[in-house]
C-alpha positions in Angstrom: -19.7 -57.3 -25.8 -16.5 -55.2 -24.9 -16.8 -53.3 -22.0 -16.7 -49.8 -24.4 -19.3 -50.9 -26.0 -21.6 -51.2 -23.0 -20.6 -47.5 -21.9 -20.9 -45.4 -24.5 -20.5 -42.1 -23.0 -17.2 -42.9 -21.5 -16.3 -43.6 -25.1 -17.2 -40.4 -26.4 -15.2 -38.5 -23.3 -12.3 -40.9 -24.4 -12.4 -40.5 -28.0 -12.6 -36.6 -27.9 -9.7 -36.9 -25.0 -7.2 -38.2 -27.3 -8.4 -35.8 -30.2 -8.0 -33.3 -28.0 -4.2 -33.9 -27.8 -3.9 -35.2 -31.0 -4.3 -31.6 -32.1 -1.4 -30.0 -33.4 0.4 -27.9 -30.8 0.1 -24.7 -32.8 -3.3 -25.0 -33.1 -3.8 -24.6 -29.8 -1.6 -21.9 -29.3 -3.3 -20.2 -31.8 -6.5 -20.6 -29.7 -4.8 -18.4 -26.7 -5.7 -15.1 -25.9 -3.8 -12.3 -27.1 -2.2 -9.6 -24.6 -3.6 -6.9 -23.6 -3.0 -3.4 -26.1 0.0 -1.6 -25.1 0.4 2.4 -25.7 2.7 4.1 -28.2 3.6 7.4 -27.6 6.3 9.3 -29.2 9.3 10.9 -27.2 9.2 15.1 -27.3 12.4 15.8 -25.6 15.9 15.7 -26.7 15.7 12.4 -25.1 13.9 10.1 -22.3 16.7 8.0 -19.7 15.9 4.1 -19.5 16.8 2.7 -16.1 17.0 -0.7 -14.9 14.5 -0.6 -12.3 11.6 2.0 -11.3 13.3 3.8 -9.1 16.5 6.8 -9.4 18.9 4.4 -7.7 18.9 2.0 -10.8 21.4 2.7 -13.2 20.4 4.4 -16.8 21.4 1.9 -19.5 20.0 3.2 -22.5 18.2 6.5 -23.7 15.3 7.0 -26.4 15.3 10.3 -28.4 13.4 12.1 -30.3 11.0 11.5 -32.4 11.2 7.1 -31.5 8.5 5.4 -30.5 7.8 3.6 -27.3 5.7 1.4 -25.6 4.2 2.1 -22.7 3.8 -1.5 -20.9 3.3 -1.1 -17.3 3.4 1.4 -14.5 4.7 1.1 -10.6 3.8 4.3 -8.6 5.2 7.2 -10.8 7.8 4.8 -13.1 6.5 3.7 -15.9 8.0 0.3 -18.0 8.6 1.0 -21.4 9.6 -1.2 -24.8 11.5 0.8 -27.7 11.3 -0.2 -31.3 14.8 -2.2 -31.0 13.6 -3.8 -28.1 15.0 -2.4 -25.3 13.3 -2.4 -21.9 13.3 0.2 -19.3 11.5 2.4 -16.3 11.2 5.7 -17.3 10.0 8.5 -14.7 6.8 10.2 -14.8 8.5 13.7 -15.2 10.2 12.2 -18.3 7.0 10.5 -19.9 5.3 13.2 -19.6 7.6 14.8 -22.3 5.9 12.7 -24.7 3.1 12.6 -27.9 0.2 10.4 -28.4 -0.2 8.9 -31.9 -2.8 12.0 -32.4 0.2 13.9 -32.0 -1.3 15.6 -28.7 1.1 16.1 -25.4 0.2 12.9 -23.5 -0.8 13.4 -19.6 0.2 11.6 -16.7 -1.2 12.2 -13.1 0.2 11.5 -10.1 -0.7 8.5 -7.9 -4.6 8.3 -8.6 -7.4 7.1 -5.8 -6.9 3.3 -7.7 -3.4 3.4 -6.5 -4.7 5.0 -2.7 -7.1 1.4 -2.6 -4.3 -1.0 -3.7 -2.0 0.4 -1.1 0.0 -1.9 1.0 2.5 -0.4 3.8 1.6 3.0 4.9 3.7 4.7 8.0 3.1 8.5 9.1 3.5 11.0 11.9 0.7 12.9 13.6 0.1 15.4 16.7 -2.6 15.2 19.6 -3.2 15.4 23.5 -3.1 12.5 26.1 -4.5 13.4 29.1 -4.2 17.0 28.2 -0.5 16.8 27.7 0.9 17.1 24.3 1.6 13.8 22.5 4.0 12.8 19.2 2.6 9.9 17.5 4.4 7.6 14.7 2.9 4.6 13.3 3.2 2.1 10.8 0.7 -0.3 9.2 0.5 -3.1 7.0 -2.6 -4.7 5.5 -3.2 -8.1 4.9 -6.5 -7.9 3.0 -9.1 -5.2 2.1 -10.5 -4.8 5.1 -8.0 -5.5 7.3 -4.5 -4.2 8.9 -1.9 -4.7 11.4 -0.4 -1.3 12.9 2.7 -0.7 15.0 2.7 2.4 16.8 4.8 4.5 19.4 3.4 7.5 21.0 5.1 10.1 23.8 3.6 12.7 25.8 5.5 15.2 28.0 3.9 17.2 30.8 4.5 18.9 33.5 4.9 16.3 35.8 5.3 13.1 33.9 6.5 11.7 30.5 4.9 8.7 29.0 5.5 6.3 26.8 3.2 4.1 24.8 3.8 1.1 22.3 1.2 -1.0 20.4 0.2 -3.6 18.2 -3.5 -3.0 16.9 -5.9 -5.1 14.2 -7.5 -2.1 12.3 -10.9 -2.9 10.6 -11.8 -0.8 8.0 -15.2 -2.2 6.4 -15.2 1.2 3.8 -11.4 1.1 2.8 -12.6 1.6 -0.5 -14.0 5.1 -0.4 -11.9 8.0 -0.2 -13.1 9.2 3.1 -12.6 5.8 5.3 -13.7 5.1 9.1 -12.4 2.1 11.1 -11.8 0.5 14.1 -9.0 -1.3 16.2 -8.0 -3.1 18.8 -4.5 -4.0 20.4 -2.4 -4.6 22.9 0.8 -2.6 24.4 2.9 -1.3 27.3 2.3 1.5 29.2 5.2 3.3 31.2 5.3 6.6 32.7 8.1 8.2 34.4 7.9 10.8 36.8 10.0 14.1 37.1 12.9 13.4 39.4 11.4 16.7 41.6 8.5 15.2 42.7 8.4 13.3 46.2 6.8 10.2 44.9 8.8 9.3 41.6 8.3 5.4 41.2 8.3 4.3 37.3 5.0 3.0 36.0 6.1 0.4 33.3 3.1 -1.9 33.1 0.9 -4.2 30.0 -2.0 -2.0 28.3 -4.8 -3.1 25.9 -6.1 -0.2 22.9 -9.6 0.7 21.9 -9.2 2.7 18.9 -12.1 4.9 16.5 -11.0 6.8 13.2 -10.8 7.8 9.7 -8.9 8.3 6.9 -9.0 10.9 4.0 -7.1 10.8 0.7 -5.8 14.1 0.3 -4.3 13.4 -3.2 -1.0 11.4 -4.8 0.4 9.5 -1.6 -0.5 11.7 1.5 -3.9 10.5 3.7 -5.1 12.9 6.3 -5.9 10.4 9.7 -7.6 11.4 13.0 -8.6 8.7 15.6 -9.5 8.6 18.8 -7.9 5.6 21.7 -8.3 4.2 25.1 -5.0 3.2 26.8 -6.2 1.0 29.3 -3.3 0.3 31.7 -3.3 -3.1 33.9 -1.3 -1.1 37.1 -1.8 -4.4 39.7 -4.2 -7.6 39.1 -6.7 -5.4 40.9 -6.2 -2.1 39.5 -6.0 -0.3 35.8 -6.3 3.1 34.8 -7.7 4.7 31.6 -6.0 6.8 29.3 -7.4 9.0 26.6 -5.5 10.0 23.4 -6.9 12.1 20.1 -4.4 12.6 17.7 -4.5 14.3 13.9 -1.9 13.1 11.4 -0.3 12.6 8.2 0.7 9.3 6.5 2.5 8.1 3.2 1.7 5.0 1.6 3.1 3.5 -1.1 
């Protein structure tokens, strides 16, 4: 007895292997599923511009006018890909699809960049105001994230006072177990440099310029479109000697951009 006889299942997995590929190509294809339903909506304006990119720095190469149909394909932040009836391809701003009728022959809406787009952000940098120490402090920052929960932020912070200026730099992890809720706490941790120079009047005027470690506590608010209100809360601890380090407390209140 052959050895296919004696395994009959393996026979079966072969046979329906082969008829498996034995199957006309277009058959198969057939099987696929179809693309997801596009929009059609129908321009309202003298005419809508077609650039090359979503973005005003890409050249318009061809314009759709009244009356002509388009596809609405994909969107990017407030550019939206569209497909005319010859085929063309283009991004077309939200100002200009929004001069535009649905097949029900209503205007057609567009918002700006909704909470979905807020969650699926990416890069977000910003600027915000606060006190170190009692001294006012400038603080810019910029953040990247690498999954939902969590970030990498670079940040630089000075505060001027009376007696002293002082410069901060760091690198913190940000947690943010919530980031998909609108109003969003977190946490972070990092590490720096500290340096603080002291006004040439004073008697003892030595430059601090030493390593730091962050403690940070915060939250985020979308306010709407790109802008996110931030507050937060850090501990600069700075590592003066081997011996010695000295706490530094920051709040700050700011606004950031993300896109």
């Amino acid at each position: 007895m052959s050895a296919a006889c004696r395994h009959p299942i393996g026979l079966g997995l072969w046979l329906g292997l082969m008829l498996a590929l034995a199957q006309p190509f277009g058959a198969r294809a057939a099987e696929a599923p179809e693309p997801p339903p596009v929009e059609r909506v129908q321009v309202d304006a003298p005419f809508i511009e077609l650039h090359t990119g979503p973005g005003r720095g890409f050249p318009v190469f061809h314009v759709a006018t009244r009356h002509e149909w388009v596809e609405i394909t994909l969107r990017h932040t407030d550019w939206y890909k569209v497909r005319t009836a010859t085929g063309q391809q283009g991004w077309v701003s939200r100002e200009e699809i929004a001069a535009t009728l649905t097949e029900g022959g209503s205007r057609k809406t567009f918002g700006d960049a909704v909470l979905a787009d807020y969650l699926k952000r990416r890069v977000e940098a910003g600027v915000g105001v606060g006190r170190l120490h009692g001294d006012p402090l400038f603080k810019f920052w910029s953040a990247v994230r690498v999954s939902d929960t969590l970030s990498i932020e670079g940040s630089m912070s000075q505060a001027q006072g009376r007696f002293a200026s002082t410069d901060l730099w760091s690198v913190q992890v940000h947690a943010e177990p919530w980031s998909d809720q609108r109003l969003s706490p977190f946490v972070g941790v990092g590490l720096g440099h500290f340096r603080n120079v002291p006004n040439q009047s004073l008697v003892d005027n030595t430059t601090t310029s030493v390593k730091m470690a962050d403690l940070t506590a915060g939250a985020r608010w979308h306010l709407g479109e790109r802008f996110v209100l931030r507050a937060d809360y850090t501990i600069h601890t700075a590592f003066l000697s081997d011996q010695r380090s000295s706490d530094y407390r920051a709040a700050t209140l700011g606004l950031s951009f993300f896109f």
